[in-house]
C-alpha positions as CSV (number, residue, x, y, z in Angstrom):
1,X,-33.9,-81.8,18.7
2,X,-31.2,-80.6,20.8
3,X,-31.8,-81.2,24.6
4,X,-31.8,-78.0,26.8
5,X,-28.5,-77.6,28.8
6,X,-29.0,-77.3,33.0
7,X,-26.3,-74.8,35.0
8,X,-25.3,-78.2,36.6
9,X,-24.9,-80.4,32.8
10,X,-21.2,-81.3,32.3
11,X,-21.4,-79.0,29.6
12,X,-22.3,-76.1,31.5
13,X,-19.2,-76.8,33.6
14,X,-16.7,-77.2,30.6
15,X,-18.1,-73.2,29.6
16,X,-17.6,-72.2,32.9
17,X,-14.3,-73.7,33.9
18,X,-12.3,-71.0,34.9
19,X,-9.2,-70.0,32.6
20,X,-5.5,-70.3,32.9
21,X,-3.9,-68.0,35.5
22,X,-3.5,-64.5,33.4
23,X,-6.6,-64.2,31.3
24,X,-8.5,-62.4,34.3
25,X,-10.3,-59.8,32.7
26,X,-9.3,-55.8,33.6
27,X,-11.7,-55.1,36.2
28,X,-10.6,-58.4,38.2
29,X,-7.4,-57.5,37.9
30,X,-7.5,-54.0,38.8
31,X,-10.0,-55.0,42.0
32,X,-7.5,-58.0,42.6
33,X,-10.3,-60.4,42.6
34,X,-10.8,-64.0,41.4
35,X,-12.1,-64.3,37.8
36,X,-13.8,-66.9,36.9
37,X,-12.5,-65.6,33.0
38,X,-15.9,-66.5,31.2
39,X,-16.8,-64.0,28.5
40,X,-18.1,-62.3,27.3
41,X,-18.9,-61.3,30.7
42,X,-17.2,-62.8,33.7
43,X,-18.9,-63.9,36.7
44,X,-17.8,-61.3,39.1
45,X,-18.7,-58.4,36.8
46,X,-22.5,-59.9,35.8
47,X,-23.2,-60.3,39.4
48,X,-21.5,-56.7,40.2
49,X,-21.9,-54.7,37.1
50,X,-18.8,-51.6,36.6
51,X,-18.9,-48.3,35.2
52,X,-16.6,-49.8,32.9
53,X,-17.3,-52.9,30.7
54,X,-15.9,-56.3,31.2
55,X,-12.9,-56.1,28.9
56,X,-9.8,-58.9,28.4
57,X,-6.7,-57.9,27.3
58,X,-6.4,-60.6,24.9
59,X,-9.3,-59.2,22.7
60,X,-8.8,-58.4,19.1
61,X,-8.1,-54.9,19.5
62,X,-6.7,-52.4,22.1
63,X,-8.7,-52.1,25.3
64,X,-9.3,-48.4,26.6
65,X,-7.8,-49.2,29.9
66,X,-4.7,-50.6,27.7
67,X,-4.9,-46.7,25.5
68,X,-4.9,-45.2,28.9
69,X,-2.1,-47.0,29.9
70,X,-0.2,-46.8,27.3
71,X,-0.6,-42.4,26.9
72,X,0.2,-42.2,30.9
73,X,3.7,-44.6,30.2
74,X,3.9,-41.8,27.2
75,X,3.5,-38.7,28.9
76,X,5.8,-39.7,31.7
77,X,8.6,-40.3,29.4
78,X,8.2,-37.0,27.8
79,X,7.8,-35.4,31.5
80,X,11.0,-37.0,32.1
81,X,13.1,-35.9,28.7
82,X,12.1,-32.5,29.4
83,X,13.0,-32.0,33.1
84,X,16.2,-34.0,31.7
85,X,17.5,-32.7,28.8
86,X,20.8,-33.7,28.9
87,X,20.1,-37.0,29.8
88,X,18.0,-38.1,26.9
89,X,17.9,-37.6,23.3
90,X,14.9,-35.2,22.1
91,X,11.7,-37.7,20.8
92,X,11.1,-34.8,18.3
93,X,14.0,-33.0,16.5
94,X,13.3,-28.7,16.1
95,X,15.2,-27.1,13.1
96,X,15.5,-23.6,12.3
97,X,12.9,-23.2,8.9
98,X,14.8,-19.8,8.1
99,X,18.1,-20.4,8.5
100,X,18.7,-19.3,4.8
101,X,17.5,-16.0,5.4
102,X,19.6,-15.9,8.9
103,X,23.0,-16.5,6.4
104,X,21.7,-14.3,3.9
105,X,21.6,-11.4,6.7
106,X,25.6,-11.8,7.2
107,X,26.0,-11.0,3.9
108,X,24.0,-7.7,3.7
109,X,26.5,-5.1,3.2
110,X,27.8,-3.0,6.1
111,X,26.1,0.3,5.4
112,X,22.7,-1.7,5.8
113,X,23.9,-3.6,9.5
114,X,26.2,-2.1,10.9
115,X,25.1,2.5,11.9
116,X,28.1,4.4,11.0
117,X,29.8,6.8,13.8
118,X,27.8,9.4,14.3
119,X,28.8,12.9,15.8
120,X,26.5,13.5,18.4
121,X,27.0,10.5,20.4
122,X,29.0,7.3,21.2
123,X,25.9,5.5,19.8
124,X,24.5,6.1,16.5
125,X,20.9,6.8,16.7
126,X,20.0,4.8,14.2
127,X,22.0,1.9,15.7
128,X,19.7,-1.6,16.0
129,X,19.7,-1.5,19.6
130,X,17.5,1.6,19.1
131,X,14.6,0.2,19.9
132,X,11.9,3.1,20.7
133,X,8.7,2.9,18.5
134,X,5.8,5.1,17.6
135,X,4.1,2.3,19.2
136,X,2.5,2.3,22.8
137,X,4.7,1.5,25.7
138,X,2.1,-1.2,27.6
139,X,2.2,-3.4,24.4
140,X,4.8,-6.2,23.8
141,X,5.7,-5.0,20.7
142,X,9.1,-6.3,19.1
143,X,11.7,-4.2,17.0
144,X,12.6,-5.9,13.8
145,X,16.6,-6.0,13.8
146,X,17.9,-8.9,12.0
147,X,21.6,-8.9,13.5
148,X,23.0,-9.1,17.3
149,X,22.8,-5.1,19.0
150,X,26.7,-4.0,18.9
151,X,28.2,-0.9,19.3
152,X,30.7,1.0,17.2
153,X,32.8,-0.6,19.1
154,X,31.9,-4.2,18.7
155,X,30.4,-4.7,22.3
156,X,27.5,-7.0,22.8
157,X,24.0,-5.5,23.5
158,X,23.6,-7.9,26.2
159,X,26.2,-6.1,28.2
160,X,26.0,-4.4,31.5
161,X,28.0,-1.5,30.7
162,X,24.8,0.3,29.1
163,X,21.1,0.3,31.0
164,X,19.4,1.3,27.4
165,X,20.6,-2.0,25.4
166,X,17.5,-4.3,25.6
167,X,17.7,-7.9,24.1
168,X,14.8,-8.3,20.9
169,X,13.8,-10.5,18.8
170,X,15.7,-10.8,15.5
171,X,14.0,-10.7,12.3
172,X,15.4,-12.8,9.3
173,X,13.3,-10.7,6.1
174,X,13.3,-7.3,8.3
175,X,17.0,-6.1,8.6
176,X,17.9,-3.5,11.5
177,X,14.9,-1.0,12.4
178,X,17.1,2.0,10.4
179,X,19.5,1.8,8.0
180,X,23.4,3.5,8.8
181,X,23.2,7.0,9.0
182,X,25.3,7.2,5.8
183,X,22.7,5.4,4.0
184,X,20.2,7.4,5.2
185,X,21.5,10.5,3.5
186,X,22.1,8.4,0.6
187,X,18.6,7.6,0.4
188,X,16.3,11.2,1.0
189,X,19.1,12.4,-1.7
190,X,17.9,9.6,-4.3
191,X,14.4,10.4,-3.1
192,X,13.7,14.1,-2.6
193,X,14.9,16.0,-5.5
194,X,12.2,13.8,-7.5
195,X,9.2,13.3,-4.3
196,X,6.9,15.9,-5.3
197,X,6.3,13.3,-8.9
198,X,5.2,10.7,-6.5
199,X,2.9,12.7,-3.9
200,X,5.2,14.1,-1.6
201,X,3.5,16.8,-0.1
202,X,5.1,17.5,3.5
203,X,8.2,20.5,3.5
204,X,11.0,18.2,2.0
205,X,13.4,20.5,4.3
206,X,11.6,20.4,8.0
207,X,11.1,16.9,6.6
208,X,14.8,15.7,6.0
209,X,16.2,17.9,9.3
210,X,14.0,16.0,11.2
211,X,14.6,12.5,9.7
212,X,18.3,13.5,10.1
213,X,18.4,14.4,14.2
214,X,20.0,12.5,16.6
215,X,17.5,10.9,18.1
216,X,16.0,6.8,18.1
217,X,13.6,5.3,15.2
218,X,10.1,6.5,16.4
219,X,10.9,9.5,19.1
220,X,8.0,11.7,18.5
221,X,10.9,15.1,17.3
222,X,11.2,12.4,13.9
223,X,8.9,11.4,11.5
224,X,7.0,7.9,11.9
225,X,8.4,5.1,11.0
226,X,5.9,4.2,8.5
227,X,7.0,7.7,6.9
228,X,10.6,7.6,7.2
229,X,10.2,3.4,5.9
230,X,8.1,4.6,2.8
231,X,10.9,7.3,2.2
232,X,13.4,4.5,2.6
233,X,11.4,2.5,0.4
234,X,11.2,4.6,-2.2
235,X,14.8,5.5,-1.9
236,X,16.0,2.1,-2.2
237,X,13.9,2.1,-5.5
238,X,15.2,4.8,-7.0
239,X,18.9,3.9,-6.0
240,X,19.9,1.9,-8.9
241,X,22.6,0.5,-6.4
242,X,22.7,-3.4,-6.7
243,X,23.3,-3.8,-3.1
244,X,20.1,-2.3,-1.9
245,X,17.8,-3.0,-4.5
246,X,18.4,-6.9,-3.3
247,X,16.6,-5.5,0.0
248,X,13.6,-3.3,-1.8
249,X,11.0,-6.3,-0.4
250,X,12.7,-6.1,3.2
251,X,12.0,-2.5,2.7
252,X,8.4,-2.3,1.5
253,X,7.6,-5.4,4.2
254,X,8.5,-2.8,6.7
255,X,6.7,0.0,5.3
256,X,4.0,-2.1,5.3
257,X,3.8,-3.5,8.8
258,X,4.8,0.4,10.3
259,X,2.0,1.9,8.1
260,X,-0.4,-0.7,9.8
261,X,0.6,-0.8,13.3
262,X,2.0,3.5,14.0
263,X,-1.7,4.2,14.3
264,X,-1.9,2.6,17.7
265,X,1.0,4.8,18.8
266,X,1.2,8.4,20.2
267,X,3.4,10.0,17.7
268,X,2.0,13.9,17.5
269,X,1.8,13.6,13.5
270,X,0.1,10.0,13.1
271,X,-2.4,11.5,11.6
272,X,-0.7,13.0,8.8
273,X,2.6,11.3,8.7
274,X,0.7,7.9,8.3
275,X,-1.6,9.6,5.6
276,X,1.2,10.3,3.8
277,X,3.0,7.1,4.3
278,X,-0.3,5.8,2.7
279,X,0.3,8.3,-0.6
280,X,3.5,7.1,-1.0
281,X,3.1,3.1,-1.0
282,X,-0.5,3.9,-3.5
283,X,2.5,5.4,-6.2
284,X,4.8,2.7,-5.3
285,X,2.7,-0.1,-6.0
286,X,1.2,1.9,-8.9
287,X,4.5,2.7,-10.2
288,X,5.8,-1.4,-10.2
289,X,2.5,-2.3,-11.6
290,X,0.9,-4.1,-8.3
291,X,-2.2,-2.5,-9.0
292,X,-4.5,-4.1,-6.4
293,X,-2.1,-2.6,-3.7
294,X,-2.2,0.8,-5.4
295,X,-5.8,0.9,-5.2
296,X,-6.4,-0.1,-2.0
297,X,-3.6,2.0,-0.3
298,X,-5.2,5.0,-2.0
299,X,-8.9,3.9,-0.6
300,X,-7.2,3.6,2.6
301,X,-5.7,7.3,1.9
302,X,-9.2,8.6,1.2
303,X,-10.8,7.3,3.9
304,X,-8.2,8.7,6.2
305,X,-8.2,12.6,4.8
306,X,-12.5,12.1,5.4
307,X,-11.9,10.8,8.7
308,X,-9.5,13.4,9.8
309,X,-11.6,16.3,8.6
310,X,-8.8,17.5,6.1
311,X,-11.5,18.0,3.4
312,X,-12.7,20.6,5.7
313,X,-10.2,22.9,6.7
314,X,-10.1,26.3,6.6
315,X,-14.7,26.1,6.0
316,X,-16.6,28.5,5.9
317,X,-19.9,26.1,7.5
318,X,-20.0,25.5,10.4
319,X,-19.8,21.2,11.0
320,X,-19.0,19.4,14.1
321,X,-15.2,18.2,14.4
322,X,-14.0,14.8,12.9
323,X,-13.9,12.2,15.5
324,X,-11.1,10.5,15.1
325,X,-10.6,8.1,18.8
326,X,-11.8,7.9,22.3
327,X,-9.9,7.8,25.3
328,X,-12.4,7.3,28.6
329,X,-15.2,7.7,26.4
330,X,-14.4,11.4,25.2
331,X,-14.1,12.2,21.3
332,X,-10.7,12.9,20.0
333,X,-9.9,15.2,17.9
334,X,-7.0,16.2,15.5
335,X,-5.3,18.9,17.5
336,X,-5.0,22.2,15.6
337,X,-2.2,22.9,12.9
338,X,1.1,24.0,15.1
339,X,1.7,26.9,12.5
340,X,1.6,27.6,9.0
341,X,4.0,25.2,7.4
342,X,2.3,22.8,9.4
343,X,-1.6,23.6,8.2
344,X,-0.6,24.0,4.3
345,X,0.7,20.4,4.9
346,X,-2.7,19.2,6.1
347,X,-4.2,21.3,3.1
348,X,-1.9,20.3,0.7
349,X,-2.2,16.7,2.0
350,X,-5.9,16.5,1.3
351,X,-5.2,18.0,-2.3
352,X,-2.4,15.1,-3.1
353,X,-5.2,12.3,-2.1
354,X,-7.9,13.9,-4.5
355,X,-5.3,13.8,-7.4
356,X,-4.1,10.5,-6.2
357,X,-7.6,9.1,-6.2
358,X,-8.6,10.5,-9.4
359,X,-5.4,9.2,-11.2
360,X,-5.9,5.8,-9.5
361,X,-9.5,5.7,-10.6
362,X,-9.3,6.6,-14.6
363,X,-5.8,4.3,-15.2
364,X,-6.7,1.2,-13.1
365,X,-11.1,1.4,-13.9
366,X,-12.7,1.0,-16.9
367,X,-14.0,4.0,-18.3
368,X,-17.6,2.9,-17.0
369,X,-16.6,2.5,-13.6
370,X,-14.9,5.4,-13.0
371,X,-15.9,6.7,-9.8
372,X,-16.1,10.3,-7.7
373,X,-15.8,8.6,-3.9
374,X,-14.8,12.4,-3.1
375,X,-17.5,14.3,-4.7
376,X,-19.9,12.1,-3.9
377,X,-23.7,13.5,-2.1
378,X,-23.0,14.5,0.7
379,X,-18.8,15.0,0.7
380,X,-18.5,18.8,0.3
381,X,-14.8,19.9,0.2
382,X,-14.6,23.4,1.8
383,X,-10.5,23.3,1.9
384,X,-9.2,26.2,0.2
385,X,-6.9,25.5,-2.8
386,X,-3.5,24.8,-1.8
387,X,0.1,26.8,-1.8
388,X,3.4,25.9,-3.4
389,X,5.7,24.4,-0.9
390,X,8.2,27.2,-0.7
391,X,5.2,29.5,0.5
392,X,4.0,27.0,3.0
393,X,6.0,29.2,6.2
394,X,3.4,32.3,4.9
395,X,0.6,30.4,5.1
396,X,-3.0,31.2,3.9
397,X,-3.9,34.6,4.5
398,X,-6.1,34.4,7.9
399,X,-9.6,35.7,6.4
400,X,-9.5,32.7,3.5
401,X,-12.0,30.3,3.9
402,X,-13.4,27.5,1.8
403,X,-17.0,26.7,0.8
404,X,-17.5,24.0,-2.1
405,X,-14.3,24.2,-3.7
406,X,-14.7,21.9,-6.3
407,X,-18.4,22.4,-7.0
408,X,-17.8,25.9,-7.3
409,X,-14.8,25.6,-10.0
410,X,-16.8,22.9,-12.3
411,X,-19.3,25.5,-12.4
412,X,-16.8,28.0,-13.5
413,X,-17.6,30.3,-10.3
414,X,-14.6,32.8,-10.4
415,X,-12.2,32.6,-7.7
416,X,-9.2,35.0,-7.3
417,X,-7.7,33.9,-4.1
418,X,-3.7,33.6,-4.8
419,X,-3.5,30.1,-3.6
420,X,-5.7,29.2,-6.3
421,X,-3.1,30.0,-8.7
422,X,-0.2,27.9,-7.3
423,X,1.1,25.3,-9.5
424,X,-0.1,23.0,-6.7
425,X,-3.5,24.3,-7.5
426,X,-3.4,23.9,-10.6
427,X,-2.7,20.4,-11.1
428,X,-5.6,19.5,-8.6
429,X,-7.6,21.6,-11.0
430,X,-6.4,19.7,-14.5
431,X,-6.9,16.4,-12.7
432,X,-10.5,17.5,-11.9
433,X,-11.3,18.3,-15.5
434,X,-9.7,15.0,-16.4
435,X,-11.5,12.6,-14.0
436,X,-14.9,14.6,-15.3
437,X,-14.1,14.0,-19.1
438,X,-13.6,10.3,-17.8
439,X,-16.2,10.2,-15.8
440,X,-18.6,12.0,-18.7
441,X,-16.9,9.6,-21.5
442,X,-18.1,6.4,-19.2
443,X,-22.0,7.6,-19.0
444,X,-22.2,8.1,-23.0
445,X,-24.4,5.8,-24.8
446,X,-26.0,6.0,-28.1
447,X,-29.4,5.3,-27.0
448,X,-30.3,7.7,-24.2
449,X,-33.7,9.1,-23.6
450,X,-34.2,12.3,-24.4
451,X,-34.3,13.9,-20.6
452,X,-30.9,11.8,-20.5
453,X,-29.3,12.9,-23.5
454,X,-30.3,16.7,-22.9
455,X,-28.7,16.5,-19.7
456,X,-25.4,14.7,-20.9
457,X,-25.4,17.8,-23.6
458,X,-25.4,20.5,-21.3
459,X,-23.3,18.6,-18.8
460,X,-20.9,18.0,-22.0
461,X,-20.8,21.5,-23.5
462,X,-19.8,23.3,-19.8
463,X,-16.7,20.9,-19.0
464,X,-15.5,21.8,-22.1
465,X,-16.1,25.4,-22.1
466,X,-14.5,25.3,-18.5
467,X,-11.2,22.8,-20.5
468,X,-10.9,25.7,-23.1
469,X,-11.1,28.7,-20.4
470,X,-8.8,26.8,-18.1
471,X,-6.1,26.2,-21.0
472,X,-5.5,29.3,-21.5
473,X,-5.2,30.7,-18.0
474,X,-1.6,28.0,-17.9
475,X,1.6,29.5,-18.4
476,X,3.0,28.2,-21.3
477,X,6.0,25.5,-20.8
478,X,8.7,27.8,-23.0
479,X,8.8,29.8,-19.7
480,X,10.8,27.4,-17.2
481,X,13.9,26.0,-17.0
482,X,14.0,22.4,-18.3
483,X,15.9,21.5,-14.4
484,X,13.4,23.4,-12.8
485,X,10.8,20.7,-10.5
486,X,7.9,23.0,-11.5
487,X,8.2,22.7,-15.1
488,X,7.4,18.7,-15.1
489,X,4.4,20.0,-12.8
490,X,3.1,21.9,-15.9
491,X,3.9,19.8,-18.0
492,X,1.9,17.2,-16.2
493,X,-0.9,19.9,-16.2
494,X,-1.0,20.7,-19.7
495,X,-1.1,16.8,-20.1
496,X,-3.9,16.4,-18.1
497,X,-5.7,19.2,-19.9
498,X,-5.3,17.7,-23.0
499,X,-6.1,14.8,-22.2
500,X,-9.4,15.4,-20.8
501,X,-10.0,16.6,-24.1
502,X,-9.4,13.9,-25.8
503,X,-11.5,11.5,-22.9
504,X,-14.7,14.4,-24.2
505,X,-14.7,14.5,-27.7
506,X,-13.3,10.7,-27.9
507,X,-16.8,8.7,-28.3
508,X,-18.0,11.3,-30.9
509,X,-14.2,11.9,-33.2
510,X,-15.5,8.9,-35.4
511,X,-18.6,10.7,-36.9
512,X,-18.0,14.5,-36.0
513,X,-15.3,16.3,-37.4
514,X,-14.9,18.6,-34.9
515,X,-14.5,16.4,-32.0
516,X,-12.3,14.8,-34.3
517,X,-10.1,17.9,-34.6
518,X,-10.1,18.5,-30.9
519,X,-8.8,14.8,-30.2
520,X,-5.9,15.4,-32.8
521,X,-4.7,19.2,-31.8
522,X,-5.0,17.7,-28.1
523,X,-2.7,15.1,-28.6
524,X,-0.2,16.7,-30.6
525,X,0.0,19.1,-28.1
526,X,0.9,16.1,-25.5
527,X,3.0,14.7,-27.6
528,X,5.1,17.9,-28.5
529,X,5.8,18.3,-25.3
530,X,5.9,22.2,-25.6
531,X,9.6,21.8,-27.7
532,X,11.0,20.3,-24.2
533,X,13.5,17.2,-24.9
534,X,11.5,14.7,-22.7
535,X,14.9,12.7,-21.9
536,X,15.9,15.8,-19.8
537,X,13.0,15.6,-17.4
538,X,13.9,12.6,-15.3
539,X,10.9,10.8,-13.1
540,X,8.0,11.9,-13.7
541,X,4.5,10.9,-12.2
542,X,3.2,7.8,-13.5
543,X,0.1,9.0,-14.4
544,X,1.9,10.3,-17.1
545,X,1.6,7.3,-19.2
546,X,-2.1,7.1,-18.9
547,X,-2.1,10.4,-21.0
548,X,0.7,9.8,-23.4
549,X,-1.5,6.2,-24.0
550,X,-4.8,8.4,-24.9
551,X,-2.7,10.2,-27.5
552,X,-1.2,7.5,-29.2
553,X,-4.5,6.1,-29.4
554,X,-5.7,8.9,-31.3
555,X,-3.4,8.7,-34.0
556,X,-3.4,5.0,-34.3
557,X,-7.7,5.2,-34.9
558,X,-6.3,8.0,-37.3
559,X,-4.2,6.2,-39.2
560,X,-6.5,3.4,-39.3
561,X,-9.2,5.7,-40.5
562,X,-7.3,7.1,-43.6
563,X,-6.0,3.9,-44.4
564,X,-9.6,2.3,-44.9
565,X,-10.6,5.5,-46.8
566,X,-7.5,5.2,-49.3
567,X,-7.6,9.2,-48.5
568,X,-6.1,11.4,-51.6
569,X,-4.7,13.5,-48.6
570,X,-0.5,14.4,-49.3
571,X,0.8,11.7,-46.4
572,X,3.7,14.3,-45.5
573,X,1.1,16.9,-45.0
574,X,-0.4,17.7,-41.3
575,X,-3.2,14.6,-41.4
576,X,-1.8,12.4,-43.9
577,X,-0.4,9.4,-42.5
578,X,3.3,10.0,-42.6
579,X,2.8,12.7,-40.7
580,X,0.2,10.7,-37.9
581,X,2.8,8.1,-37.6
582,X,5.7,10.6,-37.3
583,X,3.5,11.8,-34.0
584,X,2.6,8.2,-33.0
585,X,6.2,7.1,-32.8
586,X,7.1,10.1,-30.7
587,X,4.8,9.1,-28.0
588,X,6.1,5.6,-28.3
589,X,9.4,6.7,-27.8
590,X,8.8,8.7,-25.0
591,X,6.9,6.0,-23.3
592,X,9.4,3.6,-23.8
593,X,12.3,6.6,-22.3
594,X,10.4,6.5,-18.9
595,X,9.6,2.5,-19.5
596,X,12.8,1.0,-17.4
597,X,11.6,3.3,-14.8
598,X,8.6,2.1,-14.4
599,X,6.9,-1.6,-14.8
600,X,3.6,0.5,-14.6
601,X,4.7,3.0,-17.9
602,X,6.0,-0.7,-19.5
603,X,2.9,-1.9,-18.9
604,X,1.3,0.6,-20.9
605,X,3.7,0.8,-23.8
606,X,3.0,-2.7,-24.6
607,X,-0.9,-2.0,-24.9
608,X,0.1,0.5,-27.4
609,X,2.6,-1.2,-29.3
610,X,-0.2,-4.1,-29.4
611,X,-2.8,-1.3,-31.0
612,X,-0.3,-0.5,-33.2
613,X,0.4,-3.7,-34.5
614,X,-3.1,-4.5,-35.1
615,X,-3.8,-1.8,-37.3
């Protein structure tokens, strides 16, 4: 048994001896009193106990007051490097991340950095230190020039000489806001003889005098920049010019940040401008196969045409005005067309998104997805038909108005305003019939209920009584000029037509002869191209493929049909298999002349030539 130690034992003394000079603890220290140093707890602190524990600086780790200590020594020294630069050498070393982009800008070529001498002024207007925007003037908004600001004459933008040079922020994947004036012409003369195939719906004249003025990137007498960097973008594209086509991303970045912020501006055309900005990426992106862009820059179209009240121009109900912003609380409006040119726009604006939507929807859906966002309960489209371009300075006659435009021509209502004639018009018209055929095709199945399959009949038989009437109200292709920009408009529309044909009678050509018939004429008519030489016609919409696909189809299932049957049928003969493959290769062929063009039409070719190879 161990006897019970007394405070006075010798033991009790040994414990409590105090230690060596040093091994006070923290508290005792800090207080500057004597420490007797027994622990854990020392005499002073037991008797007076501390917000802070009793803590030794000998311990096994890292007292707090010691952390403490230790960050305030830290801090100081950084204090001190930074309000002595030159003194010290940095604790942490910065390096510039882009610097390859930075020497990658000084090798751009000169047309792209440096604005060319323009007539009007000393300073190009499209020089870099142009740094107006579309955007509002409270907002620290930063231009996206990739180089110093000179003049034609070499002088820095930071001099004094000039009170309109202002120092920005440079950009190393954005290049100058503009390209040189030079290049600009270079690029709306790539762009606009063929900008009509990719939804260009504005008047390409008022539209390239006005890119063309001497004024900054974003002045409110020019288009937006999201326009006039779409244009550019598309330009670039179409080029073929080594030199810029190593910029088309810098481009389509641009587009794509103007297209998103020119909304918060107070350019007079936002509306429309950005609307077709937003028609122009959709093709882009549709064209070079990025398909989840081209979708949802053509949703982002629809929504904008709704929101703006373009589907109701020109009505003949009475609806409350689109809402389109608030400033103090009040509803704002669109403000009312300036003249003609500038409401056939708007009209023909709303027209390009409904084709642009129903393209998007049949060549990127599958067929039992295949939507109608803009006939949809409760969307009734009162515009009026649109005009040809050249007529937009007449304008629509002022006692037209619209009332259910497209309900009324699905059911075949007769309509003899002019406009509804235009070649504009017309191709709305043939991409309606096609996106119904679609749209019909998708909701077939072979075990309907009777109500169901009644329905789908009668629904059935009048889109393809209104296919027949509307093919022979088209002028036939023998009667333009090959050059002319209206004859690959109707071809396009005879395409279409025959196509949505084929998208009908397709679920039913396996076990009814007629239907089989009326997928076969259809698609030799595509394919025949009305005795046109296809290589002549240039760019053409992409959509094109789409239907060119549907009629090489049809002879492929041909051809695969009369090979199982071991047909008697003479193979040179119209039906026998020389003759399908004859038709099969001159799809092919044509599809693979617009292929280079077009990752989108490659894209396509390859699903055929796939088909073809299975059978």
């Amino acid at each position: 048994m161990i006897a019970e130690t007394s405070k006075d034992s010798p033991a009790a003394r040994a414990m409590a001896k105090p230690l060596k000079r040093g091994r006070a603890c923290m508290n005792c220290r800090f207080l500057k009193i004597k420490c007797d140093g027994v622990k854990p707890i020392c005499g002073p602190c037991r008797k007076h106990p501390k917000d802070d524990d009793c803590e030794y600086s000998d311990g096994p780790g890292r007292s707090r007051t010691k952390v403490l200590e230790e960050t305030v020594s830290r801090l100081e020294a950084r204090l001190h490097e930074l309000e002595h630069p030159d003194e010290t050498t940095p604790s942490v070393t910065l390096h510039d991340p882009y610097s390859p982009y930075h020497e990658a800008q000084q090798k751009l070529p000169p047309s792209l950095l440096i604005p060319e001498a323009h007539p009007y002024s000393p300073l190009s207007p499209f020089s870099p230190t142009s740094t107006t925007s579309s955007l509002p003037s409270g907002r620290p908004w930063r231009s996206f020039a990739a180089l110093e600001t000179k003049t034609e004459s070499g002088g820095s933008s930071g001099s004094s000489s000039s009170p309109h040079h202002r120092p920005y922020t440079s950009s190393p994947f954005l290049g100058t806001d503009e390209p040189g004036f030079l290049t600009i012409q270079s690029l709306l003369d790539q762009f606009l003889p063929h900008c009509t195939e990719f939804g260009f719906f504005l008047n390409p004249n008022r539209f390239r005098e006005a890119t063309l003025l001497p004024l900054s990137f974003g002045h409110p007498s020019r288009p937006t920049p999201a326009l006039l960097s779409a244009v550019y973008l598309w330009g670039v594209h179409l080029s073929h010019s080594e030199p810029l086509l190593l910029h088309e991303h810098s481009f389509m970045i641009r587009a794509l940040q103007h297209v998103a912020t020119d909304p918060l501006g107070a350019h007079p055309d936002v509306v429309l401008h950005t609307l077709q900005a937003e028609v122009l990426l959709a093709y882009y992106f549709l064209h070079i196969g990025r398909f989840l862009e081209a979708k949802c820059h053509t949703a982002i179209a629809v929504s904008l045409a709704l929101g703006a009240g373009f589907h109701k121009i020109r009505s003949a109900n009475i609806y409350a005005p689109s809402t389109i912003g608030l400033s103090s609380d009040t509803p704002i409006s669109l403000q009312p067309p300036r003249d003609n040119s500038e409401e056939s726009e708007r009209i023909s604006g709303f027209w390009t998104v409904l084709m642009l939507h129903k393209y998007v929807s049949i060549a990127l859906e599958p067929p039992t997805s295949v939507c109608g966002t803009l006939e949809a309960p409760g969307t009734q489209i009162d515009t009026p038909w649109p005009l040809d371009i050249p007529s937009y300075s007449e304008g629509l006659r002022p006692d037209v108005r619209g009332n259910s435009t497209v309900r009324n021509f699905l059911l075949n209502v007769v309509d003899d305003a002019p406009q509804g004639h235009s070649m504009t018009a017309l191709n709305a018209k043939a991409a309606i019939l096609f996106h119904r055929s679609a749209q019909l095709a998708g909701q077939w199945t072979p075990h309907m209920q009777t109500r169901e399959f009644h329905a789908y009949t009668a629904a059935f038989q009048s889109i393809n009584r209104l296919i027949q009437t509307f093919r022979t109200s088209l002028p036939p292709l023998s009667q333009l000029d090959i050059k002319h920009p209206s004859t690959r408009t109707l071809l396009l529309i005879h395409a279409l037509t025959d196509a949505a044909t084929i998208k009908l009678h397709i679920n039913f050509s396996y076990a009814d002869s007629a239907s089989k018939q009326h997928c076969l004429t259809a698609a030799r008519n595509m394919i025949t191209f009305g005795g046109l030489n296809i290589q002549e016609f240039g760019y053409m919409n992409p959509i094109i493929a789409t239907l060119w696909v549907a009629a090489c189809h049809v002879f492929i299932d041909e051809i695969s049909r009369v090979r199982s049957l071991g047909s008697d049928w003479p193979s040179h003969s119209e039906g026998g298999e020389d003759e399908l493959m004859e038709r099969l290769r001159d799809g092919m062929a044509a599809l693979s002349a617009l292929s280079d063009e077009s990752s989108f039409i490659k894209y396509q070719l390859t699903k055929i030539q796939e088909a073809f190879a299975a059978i």
